[in-house]
C-alpha positions as a Markdown table, in Angstrom:
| # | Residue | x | y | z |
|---|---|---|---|---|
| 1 | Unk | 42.3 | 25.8 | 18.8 |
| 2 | Unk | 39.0 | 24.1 | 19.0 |
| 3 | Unk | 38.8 | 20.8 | 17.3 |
| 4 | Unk | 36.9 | 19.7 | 14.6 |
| 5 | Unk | 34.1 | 16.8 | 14.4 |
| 6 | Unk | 32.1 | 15.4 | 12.0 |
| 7 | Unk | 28.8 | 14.1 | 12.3 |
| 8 | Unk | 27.2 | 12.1 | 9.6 |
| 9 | Unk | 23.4 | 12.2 | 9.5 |
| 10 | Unk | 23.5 | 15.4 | 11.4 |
| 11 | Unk | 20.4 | 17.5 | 9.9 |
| 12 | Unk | 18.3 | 14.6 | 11.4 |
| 13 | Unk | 16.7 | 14.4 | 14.6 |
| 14 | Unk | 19.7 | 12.7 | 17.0 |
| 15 | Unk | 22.4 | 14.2 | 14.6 |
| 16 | Unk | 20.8 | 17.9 | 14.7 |
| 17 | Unk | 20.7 | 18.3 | 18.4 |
| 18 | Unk | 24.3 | 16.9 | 18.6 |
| 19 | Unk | 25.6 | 19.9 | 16.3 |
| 20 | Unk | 23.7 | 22.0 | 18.8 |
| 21 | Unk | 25.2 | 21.1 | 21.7 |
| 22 | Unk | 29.3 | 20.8 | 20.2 |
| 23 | Unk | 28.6 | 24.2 | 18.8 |
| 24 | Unk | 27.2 | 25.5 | 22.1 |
| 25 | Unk | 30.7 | 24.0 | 23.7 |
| 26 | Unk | 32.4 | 26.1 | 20.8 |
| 27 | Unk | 33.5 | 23.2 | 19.0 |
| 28 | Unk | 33.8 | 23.2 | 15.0 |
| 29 | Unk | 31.5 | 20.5 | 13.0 |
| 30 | Unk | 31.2 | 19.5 | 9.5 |
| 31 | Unk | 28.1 | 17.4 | 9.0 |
| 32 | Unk | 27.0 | 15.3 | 6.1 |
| 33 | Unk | 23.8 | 14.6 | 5.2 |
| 34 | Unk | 22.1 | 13.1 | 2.1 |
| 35 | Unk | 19.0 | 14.9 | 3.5 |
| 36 | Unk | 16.4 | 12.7 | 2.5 |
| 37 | Unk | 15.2 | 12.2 | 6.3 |
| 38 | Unk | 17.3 | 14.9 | 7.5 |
| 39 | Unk | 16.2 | 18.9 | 7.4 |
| 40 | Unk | 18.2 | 21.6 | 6.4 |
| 41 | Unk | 15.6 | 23.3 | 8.9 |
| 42 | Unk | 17.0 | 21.7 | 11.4 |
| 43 | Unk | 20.2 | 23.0 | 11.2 |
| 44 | Unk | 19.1 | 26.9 | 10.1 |
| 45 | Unk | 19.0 | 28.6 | 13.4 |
| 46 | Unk | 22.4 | 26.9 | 14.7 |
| 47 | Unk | 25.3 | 29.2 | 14.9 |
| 48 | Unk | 29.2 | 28.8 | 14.7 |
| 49 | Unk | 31.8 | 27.4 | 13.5 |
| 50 | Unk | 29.4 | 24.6 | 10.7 |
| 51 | Unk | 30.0 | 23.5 | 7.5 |
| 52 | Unk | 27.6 | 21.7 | 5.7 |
| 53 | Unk | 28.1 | 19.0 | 3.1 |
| 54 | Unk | 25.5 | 17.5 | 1.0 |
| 55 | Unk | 26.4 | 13.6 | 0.3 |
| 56 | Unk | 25.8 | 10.6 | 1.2 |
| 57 | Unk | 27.8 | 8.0 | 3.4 |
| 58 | Unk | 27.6 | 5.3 | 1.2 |
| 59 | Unk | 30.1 | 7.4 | -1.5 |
| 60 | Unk | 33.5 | 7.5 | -0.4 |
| 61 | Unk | 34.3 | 10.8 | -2.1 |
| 62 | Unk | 31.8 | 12.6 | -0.4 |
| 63 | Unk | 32.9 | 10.7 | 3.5 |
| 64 | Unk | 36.5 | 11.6 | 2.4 |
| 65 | Unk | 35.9 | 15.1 | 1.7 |
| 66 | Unk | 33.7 | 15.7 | 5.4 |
| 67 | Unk | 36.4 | 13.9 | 6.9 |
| 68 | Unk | 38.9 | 16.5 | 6.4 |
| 69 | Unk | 41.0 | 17.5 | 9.6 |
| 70 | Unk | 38.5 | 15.9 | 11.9 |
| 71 | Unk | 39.3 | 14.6 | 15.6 |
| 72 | Unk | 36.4 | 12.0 | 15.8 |
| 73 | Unk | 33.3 | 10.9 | 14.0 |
| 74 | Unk | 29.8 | 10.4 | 15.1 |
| 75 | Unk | 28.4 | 8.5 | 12.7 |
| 76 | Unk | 24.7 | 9.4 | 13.3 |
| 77 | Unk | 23.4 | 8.8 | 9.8 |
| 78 | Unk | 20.7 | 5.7 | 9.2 |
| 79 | Unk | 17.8 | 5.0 | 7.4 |
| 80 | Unk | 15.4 | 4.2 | 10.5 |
| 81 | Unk | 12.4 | 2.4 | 11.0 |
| 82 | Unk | 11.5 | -1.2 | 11.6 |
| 83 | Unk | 8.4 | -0.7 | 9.5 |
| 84 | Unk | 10.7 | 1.0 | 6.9 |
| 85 | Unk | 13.3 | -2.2 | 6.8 |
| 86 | Unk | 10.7 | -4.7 | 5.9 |
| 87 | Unk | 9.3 | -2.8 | 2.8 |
| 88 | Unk | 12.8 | -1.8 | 1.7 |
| 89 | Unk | 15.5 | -4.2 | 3.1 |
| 90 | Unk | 18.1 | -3.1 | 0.4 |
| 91 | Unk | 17.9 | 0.4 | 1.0 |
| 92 | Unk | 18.3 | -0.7 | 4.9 |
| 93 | Unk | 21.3 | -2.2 | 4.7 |
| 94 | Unk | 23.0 | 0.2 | 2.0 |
| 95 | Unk | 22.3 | 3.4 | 4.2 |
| 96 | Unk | 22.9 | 1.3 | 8.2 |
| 97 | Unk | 25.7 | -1.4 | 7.1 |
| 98 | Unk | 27.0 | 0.0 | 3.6 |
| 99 | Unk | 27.5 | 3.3 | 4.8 |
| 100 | Unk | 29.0 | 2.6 | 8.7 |
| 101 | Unk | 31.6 | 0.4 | 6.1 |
| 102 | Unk | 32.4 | 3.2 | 4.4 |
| 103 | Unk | 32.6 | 6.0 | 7.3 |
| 104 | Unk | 35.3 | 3.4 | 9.2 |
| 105 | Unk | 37.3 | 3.0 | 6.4 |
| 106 | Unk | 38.3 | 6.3 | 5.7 |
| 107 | Unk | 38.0 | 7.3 | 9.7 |
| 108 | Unk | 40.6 | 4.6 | 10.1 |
| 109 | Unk | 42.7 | 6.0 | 7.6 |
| 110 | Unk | 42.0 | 9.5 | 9.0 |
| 111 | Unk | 43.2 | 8.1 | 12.3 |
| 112 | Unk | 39.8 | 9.6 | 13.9 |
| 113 | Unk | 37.9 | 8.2 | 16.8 |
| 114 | Unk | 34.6 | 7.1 | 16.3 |
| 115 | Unk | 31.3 | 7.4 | 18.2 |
| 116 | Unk | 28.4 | 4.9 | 16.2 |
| 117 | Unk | 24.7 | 4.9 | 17.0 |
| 118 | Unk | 24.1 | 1.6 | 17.2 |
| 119 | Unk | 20.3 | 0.3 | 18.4 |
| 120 | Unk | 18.9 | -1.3 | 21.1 |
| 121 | Unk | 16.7 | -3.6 | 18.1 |
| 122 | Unk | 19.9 | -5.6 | 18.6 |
| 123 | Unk | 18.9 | -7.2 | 21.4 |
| 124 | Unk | 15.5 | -8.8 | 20.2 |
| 125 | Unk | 13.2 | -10.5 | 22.6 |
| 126 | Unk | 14.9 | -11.9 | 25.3 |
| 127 | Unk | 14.2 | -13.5 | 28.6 |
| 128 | Unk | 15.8 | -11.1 | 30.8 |
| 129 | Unk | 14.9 | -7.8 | 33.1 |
| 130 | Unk | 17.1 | -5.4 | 31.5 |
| 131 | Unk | 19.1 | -5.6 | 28.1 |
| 132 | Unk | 22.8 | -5.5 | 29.0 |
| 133 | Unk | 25.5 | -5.7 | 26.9 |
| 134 | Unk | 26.7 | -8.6 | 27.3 |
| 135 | Unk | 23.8 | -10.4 | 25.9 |
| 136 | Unk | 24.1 | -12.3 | 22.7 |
| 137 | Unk | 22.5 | -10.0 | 19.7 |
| 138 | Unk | 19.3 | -11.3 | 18.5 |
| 139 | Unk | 17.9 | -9.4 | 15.5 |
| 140 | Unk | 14.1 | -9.7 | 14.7 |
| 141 | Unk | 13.8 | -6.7 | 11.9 |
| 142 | Unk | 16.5 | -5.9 | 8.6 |
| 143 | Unk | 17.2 | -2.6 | 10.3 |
| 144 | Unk | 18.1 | -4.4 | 13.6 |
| 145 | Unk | 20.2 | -6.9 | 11.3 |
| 146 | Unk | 21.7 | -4.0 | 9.1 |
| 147 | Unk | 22.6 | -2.0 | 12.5 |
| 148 | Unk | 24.0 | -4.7 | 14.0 |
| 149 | Unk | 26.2 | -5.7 | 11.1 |
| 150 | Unk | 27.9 | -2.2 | 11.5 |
| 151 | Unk | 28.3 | -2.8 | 14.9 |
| 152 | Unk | 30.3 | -6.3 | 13.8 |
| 153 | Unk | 32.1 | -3.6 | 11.1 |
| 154 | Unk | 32.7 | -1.3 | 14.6 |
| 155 | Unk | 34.2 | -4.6 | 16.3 |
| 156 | Unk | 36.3 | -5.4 | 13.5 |
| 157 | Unk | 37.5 | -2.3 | 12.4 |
| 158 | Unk | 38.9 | -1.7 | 16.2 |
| 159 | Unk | 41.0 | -5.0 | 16.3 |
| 160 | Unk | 42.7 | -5.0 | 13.0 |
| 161 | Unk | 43.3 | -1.2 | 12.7 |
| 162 | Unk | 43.2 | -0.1 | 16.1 |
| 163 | Unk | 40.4 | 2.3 | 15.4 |
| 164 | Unk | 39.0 | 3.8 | 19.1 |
| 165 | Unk | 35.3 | 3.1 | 18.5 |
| 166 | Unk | 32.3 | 3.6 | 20.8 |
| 167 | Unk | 28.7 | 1.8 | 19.8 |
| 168 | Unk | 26.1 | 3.6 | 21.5 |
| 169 | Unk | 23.0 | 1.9 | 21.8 |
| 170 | Unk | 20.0 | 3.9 | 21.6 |
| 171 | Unk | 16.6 | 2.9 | 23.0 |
| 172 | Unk | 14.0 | 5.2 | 21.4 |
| 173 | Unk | 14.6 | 8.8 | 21.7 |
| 174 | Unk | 12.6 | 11.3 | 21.5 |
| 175 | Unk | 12.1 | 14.9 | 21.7 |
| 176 | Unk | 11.6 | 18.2 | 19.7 |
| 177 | Unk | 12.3 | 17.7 | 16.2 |
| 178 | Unk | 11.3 | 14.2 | 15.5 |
| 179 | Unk | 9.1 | 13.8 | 12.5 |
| 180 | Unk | 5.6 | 13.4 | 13.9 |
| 181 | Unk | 3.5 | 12.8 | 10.7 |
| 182 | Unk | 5.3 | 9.6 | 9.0 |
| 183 | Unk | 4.3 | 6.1 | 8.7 |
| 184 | Unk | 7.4 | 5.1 | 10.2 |
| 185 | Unk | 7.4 | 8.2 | 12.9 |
| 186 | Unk | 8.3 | 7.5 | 16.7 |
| 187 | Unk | 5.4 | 7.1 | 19.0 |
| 188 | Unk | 6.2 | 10.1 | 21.2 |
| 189 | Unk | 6.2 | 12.3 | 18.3 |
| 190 | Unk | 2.8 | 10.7 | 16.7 |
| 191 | Unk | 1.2 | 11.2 | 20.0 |
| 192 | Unk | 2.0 | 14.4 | 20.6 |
| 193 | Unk | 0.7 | 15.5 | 17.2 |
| 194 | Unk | -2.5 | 13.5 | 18.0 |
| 195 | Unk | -2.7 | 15.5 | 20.9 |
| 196 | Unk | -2.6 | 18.8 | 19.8 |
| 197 | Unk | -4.7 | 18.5 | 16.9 |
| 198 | Unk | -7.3 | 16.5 | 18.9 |
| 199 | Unk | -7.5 | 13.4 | 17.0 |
| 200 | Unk | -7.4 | 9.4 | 17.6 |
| 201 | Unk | -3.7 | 8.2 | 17.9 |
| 202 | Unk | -3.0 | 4.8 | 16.6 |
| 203 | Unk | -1.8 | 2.4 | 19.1 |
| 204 | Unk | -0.3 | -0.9 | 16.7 |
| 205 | Unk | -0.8 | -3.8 | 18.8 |
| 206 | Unk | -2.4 | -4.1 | 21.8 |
| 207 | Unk | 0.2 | -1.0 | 23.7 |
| 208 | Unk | 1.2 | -3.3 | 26.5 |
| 209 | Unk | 4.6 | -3.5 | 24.3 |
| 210 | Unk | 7.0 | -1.6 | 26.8 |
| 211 | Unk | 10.0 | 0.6 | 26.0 |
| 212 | Unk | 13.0 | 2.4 | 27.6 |
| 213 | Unk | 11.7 | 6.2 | 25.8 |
| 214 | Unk | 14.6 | 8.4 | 26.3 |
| 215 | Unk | 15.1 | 12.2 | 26.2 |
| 216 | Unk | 17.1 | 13.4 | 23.0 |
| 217 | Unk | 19.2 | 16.1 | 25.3 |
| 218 | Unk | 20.6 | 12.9 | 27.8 |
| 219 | Unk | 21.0 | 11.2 | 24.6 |
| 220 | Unk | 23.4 | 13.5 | 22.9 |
| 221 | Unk | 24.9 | 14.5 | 26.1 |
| 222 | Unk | 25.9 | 10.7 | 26.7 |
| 223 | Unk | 26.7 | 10.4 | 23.3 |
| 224 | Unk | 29.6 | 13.5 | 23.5 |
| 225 | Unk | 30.9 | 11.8 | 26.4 |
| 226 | Unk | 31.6 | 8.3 | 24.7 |
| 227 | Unk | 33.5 | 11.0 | 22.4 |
| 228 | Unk | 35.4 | 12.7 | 25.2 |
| 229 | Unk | 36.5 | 9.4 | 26.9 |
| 230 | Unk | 39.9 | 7.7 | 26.3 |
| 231 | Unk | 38.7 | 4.1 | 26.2 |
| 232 | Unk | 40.5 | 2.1 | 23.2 |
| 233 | Unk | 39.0 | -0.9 | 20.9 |
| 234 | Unk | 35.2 | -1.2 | 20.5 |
| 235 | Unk | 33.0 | -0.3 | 23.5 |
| 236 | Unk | 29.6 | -0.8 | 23.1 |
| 237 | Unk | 27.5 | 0.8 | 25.7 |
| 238 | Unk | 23.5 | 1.3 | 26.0 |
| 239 | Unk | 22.1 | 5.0 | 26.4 |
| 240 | Unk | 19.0 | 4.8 | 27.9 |
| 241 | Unk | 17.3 | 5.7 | 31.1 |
| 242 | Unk | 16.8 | 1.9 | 32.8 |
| 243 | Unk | 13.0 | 2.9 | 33.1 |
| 244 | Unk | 10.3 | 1.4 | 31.6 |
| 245 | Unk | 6.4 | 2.5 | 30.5 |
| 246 | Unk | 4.2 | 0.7 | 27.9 |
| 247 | Unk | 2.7 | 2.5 | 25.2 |
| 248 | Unk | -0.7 | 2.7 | 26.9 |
| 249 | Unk | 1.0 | 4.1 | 30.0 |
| 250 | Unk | 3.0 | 6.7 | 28.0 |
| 251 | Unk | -0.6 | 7.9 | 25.8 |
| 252 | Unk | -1.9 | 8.3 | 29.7 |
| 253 | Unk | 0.4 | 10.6 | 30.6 |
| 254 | Unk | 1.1 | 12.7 | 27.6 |
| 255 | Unk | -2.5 | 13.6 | 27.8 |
| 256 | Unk | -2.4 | 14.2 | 31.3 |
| 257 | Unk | -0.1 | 16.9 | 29.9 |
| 258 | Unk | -2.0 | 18.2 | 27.0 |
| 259 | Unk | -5.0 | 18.3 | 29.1 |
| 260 | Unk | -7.1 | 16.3 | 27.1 |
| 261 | Unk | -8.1 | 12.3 | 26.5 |
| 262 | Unk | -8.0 | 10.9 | 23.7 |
| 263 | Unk | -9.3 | 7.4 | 22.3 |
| 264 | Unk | -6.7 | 5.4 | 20.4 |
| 265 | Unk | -7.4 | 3.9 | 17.6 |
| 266 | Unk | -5.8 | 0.1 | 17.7 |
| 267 | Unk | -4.0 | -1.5 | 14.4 |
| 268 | Unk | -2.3 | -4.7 | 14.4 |
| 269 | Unk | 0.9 | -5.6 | 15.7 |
| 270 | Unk | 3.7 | -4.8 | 13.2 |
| 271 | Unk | 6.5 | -7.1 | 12.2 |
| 272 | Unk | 9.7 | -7.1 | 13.6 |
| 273 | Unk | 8.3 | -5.1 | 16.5 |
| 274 | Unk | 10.1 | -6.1 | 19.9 |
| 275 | Unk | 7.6 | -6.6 | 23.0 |
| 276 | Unk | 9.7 | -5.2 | 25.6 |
| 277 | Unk | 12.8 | -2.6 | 25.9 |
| 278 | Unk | 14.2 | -2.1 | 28.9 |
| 279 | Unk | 18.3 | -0.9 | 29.5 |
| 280 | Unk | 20.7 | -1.9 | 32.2 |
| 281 | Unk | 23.0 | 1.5 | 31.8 |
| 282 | Unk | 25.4 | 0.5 | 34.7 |
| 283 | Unk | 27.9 | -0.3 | 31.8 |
| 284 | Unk | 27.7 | 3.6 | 30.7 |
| 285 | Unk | 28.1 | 4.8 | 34.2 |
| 286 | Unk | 31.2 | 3.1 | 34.8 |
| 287 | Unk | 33.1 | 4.0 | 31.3 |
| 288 | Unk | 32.2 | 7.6 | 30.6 |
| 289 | Unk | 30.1 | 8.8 | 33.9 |
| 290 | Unk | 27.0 | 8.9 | 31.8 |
| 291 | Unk | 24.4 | 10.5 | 34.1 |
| 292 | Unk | 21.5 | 11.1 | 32.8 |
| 293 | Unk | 20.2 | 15.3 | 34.0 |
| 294 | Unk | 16.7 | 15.8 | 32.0 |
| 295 | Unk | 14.6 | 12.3 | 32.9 |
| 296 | Unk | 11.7 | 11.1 | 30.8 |
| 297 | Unk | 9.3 | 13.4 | 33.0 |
| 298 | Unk | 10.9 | 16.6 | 32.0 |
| 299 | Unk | 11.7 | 15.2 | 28.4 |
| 300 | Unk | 8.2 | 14.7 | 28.0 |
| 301 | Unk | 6.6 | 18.0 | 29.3 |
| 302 | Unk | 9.6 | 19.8 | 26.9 |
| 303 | Unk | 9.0 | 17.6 | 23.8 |
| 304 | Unk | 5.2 | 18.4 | 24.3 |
| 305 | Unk | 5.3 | 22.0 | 24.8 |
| 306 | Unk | 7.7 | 22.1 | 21.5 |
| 307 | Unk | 5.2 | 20.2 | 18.8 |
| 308 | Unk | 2.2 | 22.4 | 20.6 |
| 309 | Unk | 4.5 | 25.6 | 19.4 |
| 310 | Unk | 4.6 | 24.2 | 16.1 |
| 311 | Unk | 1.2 | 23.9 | 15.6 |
| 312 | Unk | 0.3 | 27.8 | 16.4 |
């Protein structure tokens, strides 16, 4: 008999394609979502065995009910956004430190393995080639801090409970799905939008600012193996592609794409906002074989091709 999963957050854009691809695998999920970034949308056209609870992660009642005869636990659920932290710090670290609290206590008493999507905002600015995980954290934003501190939670929870946890550090994602018209929306997603309505994206900063942009598919693929493996304690690994383009360089090619240039309009450089993102993913290799099959090419063309369909 298939086994059960839960995964919290998972009408959002991460969580959402994860659902997809466990029920493709015939597994049975339960997700819980609060839904107000998440999109019940999202989660209409997928079929099999899903149940759907409306809650949020930060009340215990609702975590204990999705937890019911589960295996494991991605906890997928966050309030995101740098941008987002620094005009609402509370409301950060309820939803990213409140809630992960909350999820391991009763995943610890469920005795169910968990998978949580930690950030690569952990990391900071720091001096080195590649962010590895062995670096000490340096937080520059209330949602890196509010991340990290479940992370710590993560740590804990495996050493006095014996809890199997897996942090999976995300360095920004992106594909169909994501929210393209938000102030705090990713900068594939913004662009591609730009692109197909043929107006000026807005580049904050100066777009030099380099990051590791990752394809949602590798992400959730990588994320099911951290699942799958039988590693014990707290693992924290990065899932990423260890590739880097700037902002400017990734405009260039999604209009190469699209077919069409566009002038970007430049704002200034927002708080909190690291310079450079880059992922050494050796660490990911070696635990779970994470092997990334779709590549920020491909991921790009696909993500592209989906927000152009949206728009006819």
């Amino acid at each position: 008999m298939s086994a059960r999963y839960l995964v919290t957050g998972g009408a959002g854009f991460i969580g959402s394609h994860l659902c997809e691809l466990l029920l493709q695998q015939g597994r049975k999920v339960t997700v819980l979502d609060n839904f107000v970034t998440g999109k019940r949308q999202s989660l209409a056209s997928l079929s099999g065995d899903l149940v759907v609870i409306e809650g949020s992660v930060q009340d215990p009642q609702a975590v204990r009910q999705a937890m019911a005869s589960v295996r494991g636990v991605f906890h997928m659920a966050a309030l995101p956004s740098v941008a987002r932290s620094i005009e609402q710090p509370l409301d950060s670290h309820h939803a990213n430190a409140t809630g992960t609290l909350t999820v391991l206590e009763l995943a610890a008493k469920a005795g169910a393995r968990v998978v949580y999507a930690g950030s690569s905002s952990a990391y900071g600015n720091q001096p080195v080639a590649q962010k590895h995980e062995a670096l000490r954290e340096d937080p520059l934003s209330p949602y890196a801090a509010a991340k990290l501190a479940g992370e710590l939670y993560c740590r804990a929870f495996a050493r006095v409970h014996a809890l199997p946890v897996v942090v999976t550090r995300f360095f920004n994602v992106f594909g169909p799905r994501q929210t393209p018209d938000s102030p705090y929306s990713g900068v594939v997603a913004a662009f591609c939008l730009a692109l197909v309505r043929g107006t000026r994206p807005r580049i904050d900063g100066d777009g030099g600012q380099s990051r590791d942009f990752t394809y949602v598919e590798d992400v959730v693929t990588g994320v099911l193996a951290a699942m799958d493996a039988g590693t014990s304690g707290c693992e924290i690994v990065n899932l990423a592609y260890g590739q880097s383009h700037t902002v400017l360089q990734l405009l260039d090619l999604l209009s190469g794409i699209a077919g069409r240039k566009v002038e970007p309009v430049f704002a200034p450089p927002r708080l909190g906002d690291v310079r450079s993102s880059l992922a050494d993913i050796s660490r990911g290799k070696t635990l779970f074989g994470f092997a990334p099959r779709i590549g920020f090419a491909a991921g790009l063309q696909r993500t592209f091709q989906w927000y152009r369909s949206q728009q006819t």
